[in-house]
C-alpha positions in Angstrom: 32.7 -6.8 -8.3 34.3 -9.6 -10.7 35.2 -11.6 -7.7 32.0 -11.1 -5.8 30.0 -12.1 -8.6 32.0 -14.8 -9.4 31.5 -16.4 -5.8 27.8 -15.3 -6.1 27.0 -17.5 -9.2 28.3 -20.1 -7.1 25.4 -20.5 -5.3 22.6 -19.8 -8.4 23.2 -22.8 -9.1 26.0 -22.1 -12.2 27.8 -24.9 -10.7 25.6 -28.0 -10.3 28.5 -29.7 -8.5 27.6 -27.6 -5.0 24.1 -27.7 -3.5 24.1 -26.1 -0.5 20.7 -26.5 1.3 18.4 -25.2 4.4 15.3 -27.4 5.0 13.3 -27.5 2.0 14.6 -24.8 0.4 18.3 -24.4 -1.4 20.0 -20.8 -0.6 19.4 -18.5 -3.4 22.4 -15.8 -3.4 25.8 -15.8 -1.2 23.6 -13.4 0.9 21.6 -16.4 2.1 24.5 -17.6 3.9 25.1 -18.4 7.7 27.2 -15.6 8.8 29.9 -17.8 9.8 30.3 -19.5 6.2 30.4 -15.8 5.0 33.0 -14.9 6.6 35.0 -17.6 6.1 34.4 -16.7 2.0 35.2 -13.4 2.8 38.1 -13.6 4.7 39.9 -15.0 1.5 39.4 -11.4 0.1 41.7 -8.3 -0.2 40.9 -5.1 1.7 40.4 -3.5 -1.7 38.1 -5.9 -2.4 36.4 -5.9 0.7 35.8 -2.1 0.4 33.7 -3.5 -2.6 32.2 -5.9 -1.2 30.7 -3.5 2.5 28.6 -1.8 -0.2 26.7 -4.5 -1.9 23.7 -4.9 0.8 23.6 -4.1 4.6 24.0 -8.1 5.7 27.5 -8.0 3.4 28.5 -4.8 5.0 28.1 -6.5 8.4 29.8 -9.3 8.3 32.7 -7.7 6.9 33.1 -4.8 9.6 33.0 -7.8 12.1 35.2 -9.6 9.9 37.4 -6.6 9.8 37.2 -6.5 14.4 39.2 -10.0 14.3 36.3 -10.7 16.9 35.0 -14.0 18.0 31.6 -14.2 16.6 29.4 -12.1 17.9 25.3 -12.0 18.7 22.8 -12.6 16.2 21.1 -9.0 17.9 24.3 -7.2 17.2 24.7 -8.6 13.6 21.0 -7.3 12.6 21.2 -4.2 14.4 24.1 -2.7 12.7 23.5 -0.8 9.5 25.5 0.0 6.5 25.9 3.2 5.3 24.6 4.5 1.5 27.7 5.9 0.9 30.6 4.0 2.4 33.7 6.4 1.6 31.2 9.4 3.1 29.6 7.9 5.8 29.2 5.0 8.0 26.5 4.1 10.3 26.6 2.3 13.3 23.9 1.1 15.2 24.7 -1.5 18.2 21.6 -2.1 19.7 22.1 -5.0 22.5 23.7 -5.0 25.8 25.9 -7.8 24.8 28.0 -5.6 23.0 31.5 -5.4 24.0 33.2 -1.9 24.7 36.2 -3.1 23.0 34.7 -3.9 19.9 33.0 -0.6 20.0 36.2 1.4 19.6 37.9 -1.0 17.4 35.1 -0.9 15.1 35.3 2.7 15.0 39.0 2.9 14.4 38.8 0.3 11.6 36.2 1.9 9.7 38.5 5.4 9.9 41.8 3.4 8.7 40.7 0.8 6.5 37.6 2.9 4.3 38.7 6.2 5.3 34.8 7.0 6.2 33.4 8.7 8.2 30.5 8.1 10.9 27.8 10.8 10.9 24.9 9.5 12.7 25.7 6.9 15.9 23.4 4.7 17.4 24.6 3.3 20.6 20.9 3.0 22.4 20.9 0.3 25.3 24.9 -1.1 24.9 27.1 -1.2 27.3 29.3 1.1 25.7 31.6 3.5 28.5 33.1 6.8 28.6 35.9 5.7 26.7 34.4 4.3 24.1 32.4 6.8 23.3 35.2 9.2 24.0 36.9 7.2 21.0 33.8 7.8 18.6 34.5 11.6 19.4 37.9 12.0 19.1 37.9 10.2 15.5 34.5 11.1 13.8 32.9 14.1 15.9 33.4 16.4 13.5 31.1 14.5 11.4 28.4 13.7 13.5 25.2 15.3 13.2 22.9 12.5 15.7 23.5 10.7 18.5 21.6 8.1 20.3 22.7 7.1 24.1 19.7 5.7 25.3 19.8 3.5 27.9 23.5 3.4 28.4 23.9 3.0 31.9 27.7 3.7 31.4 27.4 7.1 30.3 26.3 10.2 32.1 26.4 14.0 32.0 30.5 14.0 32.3 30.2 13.2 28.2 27.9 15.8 27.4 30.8 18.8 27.1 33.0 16.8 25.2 30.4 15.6 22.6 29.6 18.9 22.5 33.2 20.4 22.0 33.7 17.8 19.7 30.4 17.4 17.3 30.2 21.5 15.9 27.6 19.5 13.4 25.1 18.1 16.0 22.2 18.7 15.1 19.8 15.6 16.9 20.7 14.1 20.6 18.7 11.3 22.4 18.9 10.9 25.7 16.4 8.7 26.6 13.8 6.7 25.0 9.9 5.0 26.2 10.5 1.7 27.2 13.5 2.2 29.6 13.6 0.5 32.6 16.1 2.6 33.8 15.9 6.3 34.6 18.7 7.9 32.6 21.8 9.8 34.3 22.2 12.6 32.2 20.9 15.7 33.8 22.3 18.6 31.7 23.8 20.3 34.0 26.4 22.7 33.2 26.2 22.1 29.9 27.7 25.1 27.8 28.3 25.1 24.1 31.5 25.6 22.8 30.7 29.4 21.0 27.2 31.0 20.7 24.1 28.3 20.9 23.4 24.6 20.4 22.6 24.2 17.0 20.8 20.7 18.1 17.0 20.9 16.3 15.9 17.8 17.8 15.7 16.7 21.5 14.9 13.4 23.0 15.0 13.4 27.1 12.3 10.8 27.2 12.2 9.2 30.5 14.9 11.5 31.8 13.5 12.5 35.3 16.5 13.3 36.9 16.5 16.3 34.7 15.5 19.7 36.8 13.7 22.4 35.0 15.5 24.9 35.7 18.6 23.4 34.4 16.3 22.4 31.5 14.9 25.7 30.8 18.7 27.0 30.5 20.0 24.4 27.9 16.8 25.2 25.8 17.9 28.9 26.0 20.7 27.8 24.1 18.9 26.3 21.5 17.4 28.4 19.4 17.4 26.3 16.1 15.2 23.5 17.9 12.3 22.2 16.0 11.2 18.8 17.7 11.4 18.0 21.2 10.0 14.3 23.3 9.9 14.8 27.1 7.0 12.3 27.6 7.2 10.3 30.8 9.4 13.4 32.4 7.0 14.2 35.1 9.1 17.5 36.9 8.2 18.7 33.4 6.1 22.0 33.6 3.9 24.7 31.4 7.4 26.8 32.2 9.4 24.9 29.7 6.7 25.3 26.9 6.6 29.0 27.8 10.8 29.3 26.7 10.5 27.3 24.3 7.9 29.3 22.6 10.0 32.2 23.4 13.4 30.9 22.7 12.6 28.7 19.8 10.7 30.3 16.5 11.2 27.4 14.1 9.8 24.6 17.1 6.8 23.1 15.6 7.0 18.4 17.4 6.0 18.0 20.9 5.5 14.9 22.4 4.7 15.0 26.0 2.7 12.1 26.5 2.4 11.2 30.6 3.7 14.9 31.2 1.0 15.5 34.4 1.8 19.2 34.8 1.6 20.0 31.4 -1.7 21.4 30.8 -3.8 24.4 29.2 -1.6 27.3 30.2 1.6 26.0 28.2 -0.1 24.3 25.3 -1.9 28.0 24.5 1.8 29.4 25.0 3.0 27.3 22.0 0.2 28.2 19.9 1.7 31.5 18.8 4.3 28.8 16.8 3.5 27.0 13.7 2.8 23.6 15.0 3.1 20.9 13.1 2.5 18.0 15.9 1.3 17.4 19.1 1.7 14.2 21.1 -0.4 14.9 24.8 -1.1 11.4 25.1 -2.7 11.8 29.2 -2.0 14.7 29.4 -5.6 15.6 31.3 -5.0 18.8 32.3 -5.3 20.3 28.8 -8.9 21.6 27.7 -11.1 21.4 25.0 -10.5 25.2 24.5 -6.8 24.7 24.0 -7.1 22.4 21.4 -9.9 24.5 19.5 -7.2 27.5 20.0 -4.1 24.9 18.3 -6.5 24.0 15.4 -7.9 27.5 14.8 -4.8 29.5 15.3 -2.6 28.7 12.0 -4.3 25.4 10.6 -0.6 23.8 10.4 -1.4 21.3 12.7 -0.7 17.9 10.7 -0.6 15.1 13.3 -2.0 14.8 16.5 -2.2 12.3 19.7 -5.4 13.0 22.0 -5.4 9.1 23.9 -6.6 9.1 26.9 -7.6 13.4 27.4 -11.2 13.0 26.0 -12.2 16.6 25.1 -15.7 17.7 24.5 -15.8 16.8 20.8 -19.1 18.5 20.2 -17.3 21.8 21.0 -14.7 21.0 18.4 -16.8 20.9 15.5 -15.7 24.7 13.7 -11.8 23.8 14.7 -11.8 20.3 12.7 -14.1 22.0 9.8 -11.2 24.9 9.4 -8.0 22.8 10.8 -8.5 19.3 9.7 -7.8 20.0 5.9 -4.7 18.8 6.6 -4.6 16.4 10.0 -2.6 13.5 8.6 -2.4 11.5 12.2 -5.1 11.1 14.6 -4.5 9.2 17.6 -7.3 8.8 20.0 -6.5 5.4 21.9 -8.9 5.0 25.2 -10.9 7.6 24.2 -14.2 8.2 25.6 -16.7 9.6 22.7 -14.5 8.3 20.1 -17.6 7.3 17.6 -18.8 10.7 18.4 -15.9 12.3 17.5 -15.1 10.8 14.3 -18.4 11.6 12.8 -17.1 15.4 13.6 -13.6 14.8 12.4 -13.6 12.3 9.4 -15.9 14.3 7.1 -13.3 17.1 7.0 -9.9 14.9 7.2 -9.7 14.0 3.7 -5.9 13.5 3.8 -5.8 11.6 6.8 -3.3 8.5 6.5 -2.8 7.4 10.3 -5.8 6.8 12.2 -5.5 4.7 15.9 -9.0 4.3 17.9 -7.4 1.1 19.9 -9.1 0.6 23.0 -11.9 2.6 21.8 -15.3 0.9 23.2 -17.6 2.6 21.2 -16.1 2.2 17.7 -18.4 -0.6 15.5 -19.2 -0.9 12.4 -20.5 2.5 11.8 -17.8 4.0 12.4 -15.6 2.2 10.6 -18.2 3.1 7.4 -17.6 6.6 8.1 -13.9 5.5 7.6 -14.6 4.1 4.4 -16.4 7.0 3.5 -14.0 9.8 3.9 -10.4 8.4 4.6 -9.2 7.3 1.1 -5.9 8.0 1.6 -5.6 5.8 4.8 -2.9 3.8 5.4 -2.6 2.9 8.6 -5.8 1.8 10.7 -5.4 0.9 14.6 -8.3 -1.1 15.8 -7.0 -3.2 19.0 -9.4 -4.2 21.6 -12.1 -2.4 19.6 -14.8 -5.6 20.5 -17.7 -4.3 18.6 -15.6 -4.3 15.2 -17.0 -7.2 12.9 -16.2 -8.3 9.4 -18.9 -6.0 8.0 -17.0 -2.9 9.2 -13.4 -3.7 8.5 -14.8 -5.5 4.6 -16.4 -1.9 4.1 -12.7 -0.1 4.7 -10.7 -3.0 2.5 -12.8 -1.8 -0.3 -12.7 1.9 -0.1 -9.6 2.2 0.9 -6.8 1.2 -1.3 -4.0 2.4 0.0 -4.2 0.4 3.2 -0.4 -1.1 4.2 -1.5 -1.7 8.1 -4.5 -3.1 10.2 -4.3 -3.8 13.4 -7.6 -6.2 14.2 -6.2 -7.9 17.2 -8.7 -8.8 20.2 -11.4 -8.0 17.9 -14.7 -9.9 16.8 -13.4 -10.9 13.4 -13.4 -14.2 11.8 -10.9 -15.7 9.0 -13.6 -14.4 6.6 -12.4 -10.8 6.7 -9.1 -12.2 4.9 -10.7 -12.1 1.1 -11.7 -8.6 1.0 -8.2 -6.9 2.5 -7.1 -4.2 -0.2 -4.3 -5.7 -2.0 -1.7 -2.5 -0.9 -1.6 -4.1 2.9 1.4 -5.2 3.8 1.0 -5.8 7.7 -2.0 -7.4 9.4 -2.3 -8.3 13.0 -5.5 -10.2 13.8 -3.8 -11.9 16.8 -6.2 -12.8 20.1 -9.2 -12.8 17.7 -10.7 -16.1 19.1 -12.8 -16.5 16.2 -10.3 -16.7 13.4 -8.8 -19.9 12.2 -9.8 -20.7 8.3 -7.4 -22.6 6.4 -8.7 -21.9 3.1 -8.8 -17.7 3.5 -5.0 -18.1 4.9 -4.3 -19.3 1.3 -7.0 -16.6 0.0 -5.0 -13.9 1.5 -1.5 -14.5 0.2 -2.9 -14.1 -3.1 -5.0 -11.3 -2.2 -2.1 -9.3 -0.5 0.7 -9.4 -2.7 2.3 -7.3 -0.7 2.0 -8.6 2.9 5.7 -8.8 5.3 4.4 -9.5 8.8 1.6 -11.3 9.8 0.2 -11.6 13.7 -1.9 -14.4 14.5 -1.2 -15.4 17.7 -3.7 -16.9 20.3 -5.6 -17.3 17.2 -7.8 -20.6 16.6 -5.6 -21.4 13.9 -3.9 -25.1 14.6 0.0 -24.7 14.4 0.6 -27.4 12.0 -1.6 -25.2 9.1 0.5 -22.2 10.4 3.6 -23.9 9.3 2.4 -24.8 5.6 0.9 -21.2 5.4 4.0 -20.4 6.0 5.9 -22.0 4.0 3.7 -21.4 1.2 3.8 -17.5 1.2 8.3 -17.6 2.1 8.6 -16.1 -1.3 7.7 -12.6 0.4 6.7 -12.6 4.0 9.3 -11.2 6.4 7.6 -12.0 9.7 5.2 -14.3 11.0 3.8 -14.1 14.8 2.2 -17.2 16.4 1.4 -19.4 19.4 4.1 -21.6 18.5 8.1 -20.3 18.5 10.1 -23.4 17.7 9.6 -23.9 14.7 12.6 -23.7 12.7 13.7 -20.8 10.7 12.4 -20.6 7.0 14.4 -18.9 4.4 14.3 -15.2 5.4 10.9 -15.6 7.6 11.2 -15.1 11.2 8.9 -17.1 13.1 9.3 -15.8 16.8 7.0 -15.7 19.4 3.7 -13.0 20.2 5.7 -10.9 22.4 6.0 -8.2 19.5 3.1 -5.8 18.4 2.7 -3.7 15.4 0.8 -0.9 16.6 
């Protein structure tokens, strides 16, 4: 650490000879660096040293792994999507998240972190690479032992012909993704086949997300196997049935996560089979053909039920009343986006969901003002309030919330009736706001109001907003000292500090 710190005072400004400088602002510790000028520092360092140096802070550990590959400079997307382990002689985590990843790389990457540190990697994130069979193969052969997750998402190199080896090879698996919302690309894998290597899969969470070219009665099979499964996501997988709900209420006794949002066949019959199971949460985002009776039964049955996702199904909330008054003691998460009745419904559900920290009514017509005092009312402990395309929501609803709730670190206000006003009474716990597509927003003076007012704020949306881009900038540049992100109209301005000014395509909720 003597030579790290050495190099480090450096640029503190210990040395008054070097002034190294971005813009307006002077780079405050060698981890402000350009990567490339980092690893040209870096490379004058021993592999002891270096071993020292990976667990300093994620960007360090980065830049010497790629330092370490003897690679040409890679892509800023692979650079911030890798992440250093806690523990670097223990473990090592990888997560190459862009398709401009090379395969080569991959394995050599994997090989040097098993030679040089003598780590180990336990969870792997290889989601949308172009990673192939043999690179993963590599990852198995040298560090299956030790893995317990696995992420292939969106790898359109790999298919069900590495299932049996990761299987063989991982006797510690305990989480597999498959695929993941957002794809654009159906997965391969199918399961098929797939046997473990003695007695059952000890996997406990499942992600086949998007996987359609899965059959259910291949699917039903595998999750015979799985006895110690607790969380499983088949939303968007439409050959999906109430038959896979009834096994895995028969096959799986600790199971208590289901997210099956855009499951069409999943309905009343297999919901009411998994209430027999100590739920914990339920994500049945369109799922239309389940009844108000079913989720009465879910709320009633065991009271466990701690977060739950009812966009788009629109239940008859007047017949609810009795399950929320017994069951929503403990709701934490209530999602009702595109809800019919939503204002209805909260005035049944808020006044016994004391603990509730998640609430999303986005795209909820009939939430105003009202409701959001009802919010204010009961829902101390909120922290994160989704309010997106809620048009009747005003400044007087959403300044009643800042100041009951003080807790609040997200509010999502975007395509809303608010005006800059709404800035000077935000709880000072908030640290992300979105008030993007708000045509009525655009005060200088409460965008200076509100850094002082939110201490605490990282990202900040407000794009398509009335605000000019020239007061963006300064704003900006005023609040570097801790915002992460800023979303605007405008993407070109240049980089400031550790702010990331990119364009709206991003959302936070």
């Amino acid at each position: 650490m003597g030579v790290l710190r050495k190099i480090s005072n450096c640029f503190r400004g210990h040395h008054s000879s070097i002034n190294f400088t971005s813009g307006d602002t002077g780079y405050q510790c060698l981890d402000d660096l350009p990567m490339e000028v980092l690893q040209i520092v870096l490379s004058y360092l021993t592999p002891a040293a270096l071993r020292t140096v990976i667990s300093v802070s994620n960007n360090l550990c980065n830049v010497t792994l790629l330092l370490l590959l003897d690679d040409p400079a890679p892509t800023a997307d692979f650079t911030r999507g890798m992440a250093a382990s806690d523990q670097i002689e223990r473990q090592i985590r990888t997560c190459c998240r862009t398709e401009g990843v090379n395969d080569t790389s991959i394995q050599r990457m994997v090989e040097t972190i098993d030679e040089t540190f003598g780590g180990v990697i336990v969870h792997a994130n290889f989601s949308f690479t172009t990673i192939s069979e043999a690179g993963f193969k590599t990852l198995l052969d040298i560090h299956g032992e030790w893995l317990q997750s696995v992420n292939v998402a969106g790898c359109p190199h790999l298919s069900d012909e590495v299932l049996p080896l990761m299987f063989n090879c991982c006797p510690a698996l305990q989480s597999l993704t498959l695929g993941e919302v957002g794809s654009s690309v159906a997965p391969a894998f199918t399961l098929t086949d797939i046997e473990p290597k003695e007695g059952n899969f000890k996997l406990v969470n499942l992600v086949v997300a998007m996987c359609t070219k899965i059959r259910e009665k291949t699917f039903i099979q595998f999750l015979s196997r799985c006895p110690q499964l607790e969380a499983l996501n088949i939303s968007f997988c439409h050959q999906i049935t109430n038959a896979t709900l009834v096994q895995l209420a028969s096959s799986c006794p600790k199971f208590h996560t289901l997210q099956s949002a855009n499951c069409p066949h999943v309905s009343t019959d297999g919901i009411n089979a998994l209430a027999k199971l100590n739920m914990f949460s339920l994500d049945l985002r369109n799922c239309t053909g389940v009844q108000t009776n079913c989720i009465r039964e879910l709320l009633l049955k065991h009271g466990t039920v701690k977060h739950c996702n009812f966009s788009g199904i629109s239940p008859a909330w007047s017949d609810l009343q009795n399950a929320f008054e017994f069951g929503g003691r403990r709701l934490e998460v209530l999602t009702l986006e595109g809800c019919s009745g939503a204002a209805a419904a909260m005035e049944i559900v808020l006044p016994h969901s004391p603990k509730l920290i998640t609430l999303g009514l986005s795209t909820c017509k009939d939430v105003n003002d009202d409701t959001l005092n009802l919010v204010a009312e009961h829902c101390k402990e909120l922290q994160h309030l989704g309010l997106r395309w809620c048009t009747n929501v005003t400044n007087k609803g959403v300044l009643e919330v800042g100041a009951a709730c003080h807790k609040l670190e997200e509010l999502v206000l975007a395509h809303t009736s608010v005006t800059g006003k709404v800035l000077v009474g935000l709880p000072e716990s908030l640290q992300r706001l979105d008030v993007s597509h708000c045509t009525h927003f655009g005060v200088k003076r409460d965008l200076w109001m509100l850094l002082k007012a939110c201490p605490r704020l990282r990202i900040l949306d407000i794009a398509q907003t009335d605000v000019q881009n020239v007061l963006a900038q300064k704003f900006v540049q005023e609040g570097e000292k801790h915002l992460l992100r800023v979303y605007y109209t405008e993407p070109s301005v240049v980089l400031q500090h550790k702010i990331q000014l990119v364009d709206n395509t991003e959302v936070l909720w």
